[in-house]
N, C-alpha and C positions, 0 to 999 in steps of 0.2 A: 504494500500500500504506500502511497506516494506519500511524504511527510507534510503536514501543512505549513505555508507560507512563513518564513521567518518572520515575526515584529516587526515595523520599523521604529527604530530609536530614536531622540535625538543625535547620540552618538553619528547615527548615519546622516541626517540630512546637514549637521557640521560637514563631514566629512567632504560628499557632493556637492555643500556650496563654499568649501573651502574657509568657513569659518570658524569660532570656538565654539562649545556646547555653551558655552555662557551666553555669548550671541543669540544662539537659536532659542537660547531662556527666554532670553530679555524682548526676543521679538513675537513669541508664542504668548507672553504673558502681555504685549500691549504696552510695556513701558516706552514712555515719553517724554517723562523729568526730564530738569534738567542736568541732573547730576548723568545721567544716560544718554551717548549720544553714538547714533545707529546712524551713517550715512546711508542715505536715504537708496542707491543705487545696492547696499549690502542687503537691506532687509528685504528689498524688492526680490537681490536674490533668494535668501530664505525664503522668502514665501514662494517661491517660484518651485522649488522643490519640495517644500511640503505639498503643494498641488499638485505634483507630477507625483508624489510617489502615494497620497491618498495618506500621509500621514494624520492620526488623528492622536491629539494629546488625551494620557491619562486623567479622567477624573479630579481622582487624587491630587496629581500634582497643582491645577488649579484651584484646590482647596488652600496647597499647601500653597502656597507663589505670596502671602500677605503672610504677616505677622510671626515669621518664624525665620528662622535663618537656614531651613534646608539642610541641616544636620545630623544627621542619624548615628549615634555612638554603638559600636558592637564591645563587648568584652567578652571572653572567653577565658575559665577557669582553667582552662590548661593550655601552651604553646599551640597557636592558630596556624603556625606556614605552616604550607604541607610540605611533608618532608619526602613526599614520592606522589607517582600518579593516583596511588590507591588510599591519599593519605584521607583520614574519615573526617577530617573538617573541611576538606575541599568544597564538597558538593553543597555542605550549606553556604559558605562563602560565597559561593557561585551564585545559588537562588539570590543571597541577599544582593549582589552587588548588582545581579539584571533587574531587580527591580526596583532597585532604589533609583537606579539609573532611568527606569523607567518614567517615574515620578520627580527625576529631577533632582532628588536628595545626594550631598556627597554622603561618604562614609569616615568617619573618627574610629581608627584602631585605638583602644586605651590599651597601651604597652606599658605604662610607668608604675602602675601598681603592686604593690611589694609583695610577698609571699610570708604569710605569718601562719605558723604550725605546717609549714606544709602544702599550704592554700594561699592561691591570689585573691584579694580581699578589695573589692571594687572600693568602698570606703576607707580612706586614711587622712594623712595631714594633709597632703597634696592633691587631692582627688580632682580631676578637672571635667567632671561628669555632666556638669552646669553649659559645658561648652556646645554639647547639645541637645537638641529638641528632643530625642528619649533614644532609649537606650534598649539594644536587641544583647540578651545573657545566653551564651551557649556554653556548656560543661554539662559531663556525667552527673557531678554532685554540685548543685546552687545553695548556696549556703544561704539558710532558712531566717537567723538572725536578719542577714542582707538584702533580702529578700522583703523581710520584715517593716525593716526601714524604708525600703524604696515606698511602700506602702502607704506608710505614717507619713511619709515627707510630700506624696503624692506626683512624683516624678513619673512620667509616662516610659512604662519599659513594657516589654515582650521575652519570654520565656521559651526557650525554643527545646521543647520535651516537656511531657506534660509534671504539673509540679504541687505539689499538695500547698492547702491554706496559709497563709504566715500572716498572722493578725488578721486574714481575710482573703478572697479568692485572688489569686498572680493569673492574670492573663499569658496564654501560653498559644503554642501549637508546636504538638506535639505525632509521635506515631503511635499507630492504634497496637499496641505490641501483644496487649492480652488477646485481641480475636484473630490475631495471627497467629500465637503458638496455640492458643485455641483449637482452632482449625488442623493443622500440623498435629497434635497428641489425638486429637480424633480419628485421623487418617492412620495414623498408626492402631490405633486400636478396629480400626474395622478391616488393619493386614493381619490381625493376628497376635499382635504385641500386649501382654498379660502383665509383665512388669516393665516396667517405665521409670528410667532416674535423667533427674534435671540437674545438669552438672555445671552450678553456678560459680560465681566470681565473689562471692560474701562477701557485697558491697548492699550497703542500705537507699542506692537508689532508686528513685522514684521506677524508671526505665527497670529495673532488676526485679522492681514489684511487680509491675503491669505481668510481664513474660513468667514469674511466677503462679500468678493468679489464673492467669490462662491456659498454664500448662495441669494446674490443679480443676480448672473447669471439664478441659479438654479427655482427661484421663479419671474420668468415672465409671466411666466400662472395663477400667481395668483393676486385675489382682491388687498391683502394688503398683504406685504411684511415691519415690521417694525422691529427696533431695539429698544434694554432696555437695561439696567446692572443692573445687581442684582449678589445677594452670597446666601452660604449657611442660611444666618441670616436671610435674608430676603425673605425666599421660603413662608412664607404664604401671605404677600400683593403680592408677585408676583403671584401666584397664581391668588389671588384676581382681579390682573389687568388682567391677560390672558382671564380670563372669563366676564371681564368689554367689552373688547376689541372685543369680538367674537374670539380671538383665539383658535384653534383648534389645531396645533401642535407646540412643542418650541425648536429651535436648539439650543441645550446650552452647551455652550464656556466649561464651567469647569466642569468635572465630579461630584465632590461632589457638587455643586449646583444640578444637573439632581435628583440627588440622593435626595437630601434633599425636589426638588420640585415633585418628585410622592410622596415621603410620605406626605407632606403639600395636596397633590388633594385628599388621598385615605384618608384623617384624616378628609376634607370636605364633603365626601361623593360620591366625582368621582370615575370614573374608567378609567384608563390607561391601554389601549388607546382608548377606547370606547369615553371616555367625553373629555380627553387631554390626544394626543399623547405628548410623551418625545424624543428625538431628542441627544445625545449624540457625542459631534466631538473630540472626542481626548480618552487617557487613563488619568484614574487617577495620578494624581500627586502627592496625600499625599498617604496612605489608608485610605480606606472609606471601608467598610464593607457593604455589600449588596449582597442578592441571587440571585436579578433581572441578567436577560439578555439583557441590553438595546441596542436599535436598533443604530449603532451608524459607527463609525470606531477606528480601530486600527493602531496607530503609528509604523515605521519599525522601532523601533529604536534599536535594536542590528545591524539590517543592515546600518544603515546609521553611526553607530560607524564603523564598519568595512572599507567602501568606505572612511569615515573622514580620517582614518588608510593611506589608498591605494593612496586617491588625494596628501596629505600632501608627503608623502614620493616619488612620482612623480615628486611635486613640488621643492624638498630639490635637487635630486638630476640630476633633470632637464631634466626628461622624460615625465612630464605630456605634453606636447605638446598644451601650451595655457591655457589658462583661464579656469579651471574647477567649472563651477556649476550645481549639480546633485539634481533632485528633482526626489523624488522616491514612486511610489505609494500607498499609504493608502487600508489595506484591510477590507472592508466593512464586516460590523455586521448586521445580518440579528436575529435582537432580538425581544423583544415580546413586545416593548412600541410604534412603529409605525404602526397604521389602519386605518380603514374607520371611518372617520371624525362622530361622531354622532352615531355609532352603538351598543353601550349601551342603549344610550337615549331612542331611538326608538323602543328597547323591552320593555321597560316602562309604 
């Protein structure tokens, strides 16, 4: 199927009429001060290609064009570059920066925030959070205290993963994690799978609950339904335990764990998924290198940078209409490490 049409940006009609994206701001929004001066043969060009290319401005951004300086602050509780093509903050980076682009808004990376216990702490002596119109939080764990306060102070921010109360509802958008392993423990149960372990990362977040919950909705039609934590370091006793255990397929929390526990089964002599299905709930977060297809789901996260973009700027300018929390659906992997429980064995 043929993809549909790319957008057209600002980005692009600067480009074809050879001007700034600030230009093409200033000329989309009408300005005429005289602090603003637009020779008269440049804007003629702008408009000349926004005509030809059927360009029609975001909403939004005409919300946003008065009273705000166009500022969108991101912070991220752990290092943001990506450190490879597969790196797992990319894709929200991405969503965020096309649509903020979209509306017009730059982006403030807050890089100067210190690390206390362990943790980057948006609030300190220095904090320059003020410098913009609201603020998009991405991290595993959002520290609830912090969280708290954005609250009480009433600072327009967005949550990107869904995020429990702190003095009151945190607008988020998040992915729907519980009715994807949901779905995935059920599937497993209608192959045959009677014991069932979720091989977590015993971390208390939000993200670790959802995939927990679901994988306990999911796995009601079976025997035994247990949990463990384990890592990559520990793929051969876990292993070892899965098969103490009778288990037969593993839903496991962090990619490069999955990873590291098929090669720990095929190095013992299993096979995946004949002897032990692998179970995959999320994408990788470092890279891991591996040719498998595992059966598993995929995170929206370009999309859900996008909507982070869309809520927040709603928010700022007082069109979201209410409390925005969006949880958005996971699309399932239909990979080659989930089967019929034992169907190796039994050509034996």
């Amino acid at each position: 199927m043929t993809p549909p049409p790319r957008r057209v940006t600002q980005r692009d009609i600067a480009r074809m009429a050879g001007v700034s994206q600030a230009t093409v701001s200033l000329v989309l929004n009408n300005r005429t001060d005289a602090d603003v001066r637009i020779a008269p043969e440049t804007r003629d060009r702008v408009l000349q290609v926004i005509a030809e290319t059927g360009y029609a401005a975001d909403p939004a951004a005409r919300r946003l064009a008065s009273g705000f300086n166009r500022i969108i602050g991101v912070f991220t509780y752990e290092p943001a570059f990506p450190s490879g093509s597969r790196d797992f903050f990319h894709p929200f980076l991405f969503g965020i920066e096309e649509y903020a682009e979209r509306v017009g808004c730059d982006l403030l990376l807050f890089t100067s925030a210190p690390v206390v216990d362990g943790r980057r702490r948006i609030f300190h002596q220095d904090n320059r959070l003020r410098l913009a119109d609201g603020c998009i939080l991405l991290g595993r764990e959002i520290d609830g205290a912090e969280l708290l306060r954005l609250n009480r102070d009433g600072f327009p921010y967005v949550a990107v993963g869904r995020r429990d109360d702190a003095g009151g509802p945190v607008p988020y958008v998040g992915a729907d994690y519980a009715s994807a392993v949901h779905r995935l423990a059920e599937r497993a149960v209608e192959l045959g799978h009677r014991r069932l372990t979720y091989v977590g990362m015993g971390t208390s977040a939000e993200s670790s609950h959802d995939r927990r919950s679901g994988f306990r909705a999911g796995a009601t039609g079976a025997e035994s339904a247990r949990q463990i934590t384990a890592t990559a370091e520990t793929a051969d006793a876990t292993v070892d335990d899965l098969r103490a255990d009778g288990s037969t397929v593993a839903f496991v929390e962090d990619f490069a764990t999955a990873v590291a526990l098929e090669a720990a089964a095929r190095h013992k002599g299993l096979t995946v998924p004949g002897d032990l299905s692998v179970v995959t709930l999320g994408d990788p977060t470092v890279p891991v290198p591996t040719d498998i297809t595992f059966t598993g789901f995929r995170i929206p996260r370009e999309e859900m940078g996008r909507q982070a973009v869309e809520v927040l700027t709603g928010v700022i300018d007082g069109s979201a209409g209410g409390l925005q929390q969006r949880l958005l659906p996971c699309e399932l992997v239909e990979g080659d490490t989930l089967g019929v429980p034992g169907s190796a064995a039994d050509r034996r």
